[in-house]
N, C-alpha and C positions, 0 to 999 in steps of 0.2 A: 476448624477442619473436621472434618467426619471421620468419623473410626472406620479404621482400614484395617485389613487383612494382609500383614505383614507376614514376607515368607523368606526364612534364613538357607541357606546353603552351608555346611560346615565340613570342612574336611581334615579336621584333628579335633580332636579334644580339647588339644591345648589352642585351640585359634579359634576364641569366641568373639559374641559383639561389642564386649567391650561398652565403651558409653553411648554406643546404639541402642542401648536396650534403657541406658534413663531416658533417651529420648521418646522412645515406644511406649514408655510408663507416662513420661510426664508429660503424653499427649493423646493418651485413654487407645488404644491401637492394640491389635491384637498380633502377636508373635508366635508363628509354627517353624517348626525344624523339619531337615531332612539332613540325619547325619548320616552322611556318604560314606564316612570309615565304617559302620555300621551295615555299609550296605541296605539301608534305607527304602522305604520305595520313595520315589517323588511323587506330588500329587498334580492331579489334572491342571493345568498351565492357566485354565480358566478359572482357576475356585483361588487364584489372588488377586489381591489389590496390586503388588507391589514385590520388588525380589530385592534381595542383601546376598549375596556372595561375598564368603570370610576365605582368607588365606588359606594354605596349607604348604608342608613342606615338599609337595610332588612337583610335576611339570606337567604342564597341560598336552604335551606330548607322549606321556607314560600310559599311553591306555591299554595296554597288554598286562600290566602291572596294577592297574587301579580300570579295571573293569567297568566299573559304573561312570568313567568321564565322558564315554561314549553318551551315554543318556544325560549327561548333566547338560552337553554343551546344548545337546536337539532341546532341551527342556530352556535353557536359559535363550537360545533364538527363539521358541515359540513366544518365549515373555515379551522379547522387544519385538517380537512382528504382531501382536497384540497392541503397541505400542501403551504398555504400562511400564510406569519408574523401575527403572534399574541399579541400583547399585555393587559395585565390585572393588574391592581392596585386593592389591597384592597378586595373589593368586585367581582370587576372583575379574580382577581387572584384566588381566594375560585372558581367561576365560574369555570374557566378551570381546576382546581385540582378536581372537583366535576365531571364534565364531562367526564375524563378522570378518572375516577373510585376512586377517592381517598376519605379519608370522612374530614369533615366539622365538628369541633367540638369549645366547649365553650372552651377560652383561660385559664389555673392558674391565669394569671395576665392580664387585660388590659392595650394596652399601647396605650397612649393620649399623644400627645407633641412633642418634638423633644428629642428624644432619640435613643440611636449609634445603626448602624447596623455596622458587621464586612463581608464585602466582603471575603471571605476564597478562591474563586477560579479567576484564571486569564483566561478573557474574554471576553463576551461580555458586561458584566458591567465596564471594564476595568480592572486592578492591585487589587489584595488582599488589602484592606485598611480596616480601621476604618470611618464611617462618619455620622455622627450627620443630623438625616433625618427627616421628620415626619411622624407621625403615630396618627389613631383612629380606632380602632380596640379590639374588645372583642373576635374574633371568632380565629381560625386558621383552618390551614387544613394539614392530613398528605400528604408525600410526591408520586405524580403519578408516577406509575411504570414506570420504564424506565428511570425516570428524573433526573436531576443533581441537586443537591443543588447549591445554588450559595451565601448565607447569613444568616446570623443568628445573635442572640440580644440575650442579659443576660436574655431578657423576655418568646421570641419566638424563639424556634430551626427553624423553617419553613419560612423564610424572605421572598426568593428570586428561583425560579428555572425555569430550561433551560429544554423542551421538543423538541425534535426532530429539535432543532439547529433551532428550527422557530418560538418558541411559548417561552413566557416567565412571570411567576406570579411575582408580587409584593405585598408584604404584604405591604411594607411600602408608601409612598406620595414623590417620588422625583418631580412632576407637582404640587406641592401646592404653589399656590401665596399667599402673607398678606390677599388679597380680599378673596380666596378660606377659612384662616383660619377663616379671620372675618365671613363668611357665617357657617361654620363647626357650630362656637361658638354661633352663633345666633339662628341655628337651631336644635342643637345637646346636648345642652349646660348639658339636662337630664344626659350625657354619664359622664361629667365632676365629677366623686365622690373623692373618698379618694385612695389613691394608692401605692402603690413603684413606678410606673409608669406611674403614671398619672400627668400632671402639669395641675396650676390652665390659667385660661383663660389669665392673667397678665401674667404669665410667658409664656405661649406662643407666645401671642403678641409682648412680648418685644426680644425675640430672630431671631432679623433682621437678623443676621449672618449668618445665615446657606445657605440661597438661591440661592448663588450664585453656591457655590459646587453643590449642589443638580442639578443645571438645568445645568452645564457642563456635570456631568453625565448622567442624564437622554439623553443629546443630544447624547452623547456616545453611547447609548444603540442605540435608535433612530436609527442613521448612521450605526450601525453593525447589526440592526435586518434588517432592510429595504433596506439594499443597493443590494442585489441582486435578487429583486422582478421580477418579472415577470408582465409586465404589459399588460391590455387591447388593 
């Protein structure tokens, strides 16, 4: 694979990439930010290879409040009508379902912790499977015209979807390190209520297990979104 010009979106501090970034190392690629808490500039839509939009604790609807979502979204359509790799977690994922005309609505259930996603299609997330993933998330979003499903949860019908074979939403946290959860729980901790789906801070902490699955897959995704970039 040819070294690419990786470009991150960040909108907290505490919601970084997580084990994106061993992926970006352990495959020679280059990684720039635009932290948007920071008020950031973005940079020209043409000078990437490739986009990563991380979570945050807002709503893709708060743009009176977070001023710079207005330019993020126009930034992140110029990327996929460009037609270069997309990637969006969480917040990032609502992002491109939003920009891509879909709506952004409050969840039945929030789901907080490590709880199953059911992969349903074979692709670029790999084989249909069951896998125990994490999640913080109150919002969901319906599905963008054109798009594939690719997962769903006992919670959430809207997991995971595939847009034009280049762009791809995650409801769920396959990038969450221990560090990433101990930051969630430090700064987030208000989100932490009563639930069918919600675990307490103990119980997330203590489910060591999961991480490994998770960042095989997420590498998975990674190598089949990005491998036939087109570079600079």
């Amino acid at each position: 694979m040819k070294t690419l010009k990786l470009h991150c979106l960040v909108h907290a501090p505490f919601e970084n990439e997580g084990y994106i970034k061993d992926w970006i190392q352990q495959n020679g690629h280059q990684l720039t930010y635009t932290k948007l808490y920071c008020n950031e500039t973005l940079p020209a839509s043409d000078s990437v290879d490739g986009l990563i939009i991380m979570g945050g604790p807002m709503s893709v609807t708060e743009e009176k409040k977070y001023p710079w979502l207005k330019a993020e979204k126009q930034f992140i359509l110029h990327v996929i009508e460009e037609e270069k790799p997309v990637l969006g977690i969480c917040l990032g994922a609502q992002l491109i379902a939003n920009v891509l005309g879909a709506k952004i609505h409050i969840a039945e259930k929030k789901e907080i912790g490590w709880w199953p996603v059911e992969i349903i299609r074979d692709g670029i997330l790999g084989q249909p499977q069951e896998i125990t993933t994490f999640h913080w998330h109150g919002e969901t979003f319906s599905l963008p015209e054109n798009s594939t499903l690719l997962a769903q949860s006992k919670a959430i019908a809207h997991q995971a979807f595939l847009f034009n074979d280049r762009t791809v939403g995650l409801q769920f946290h396959p990038e969450m390190t221990p560090q990433g959860i101990e930051q969630l729980i430090q700064n987030c901790s208000e989100d932490i209520t009563t639930g069918a789906f919600i675990h307490t801070a103990k119980e997330m902490l203590a489910q060591t297990n999961h991480f490994e699955q998770n960042r095989t897959l997420l590498f998975y995704l990674l190598q089949n979104l990005f491998k036939n970039t087109v570079t600079h």
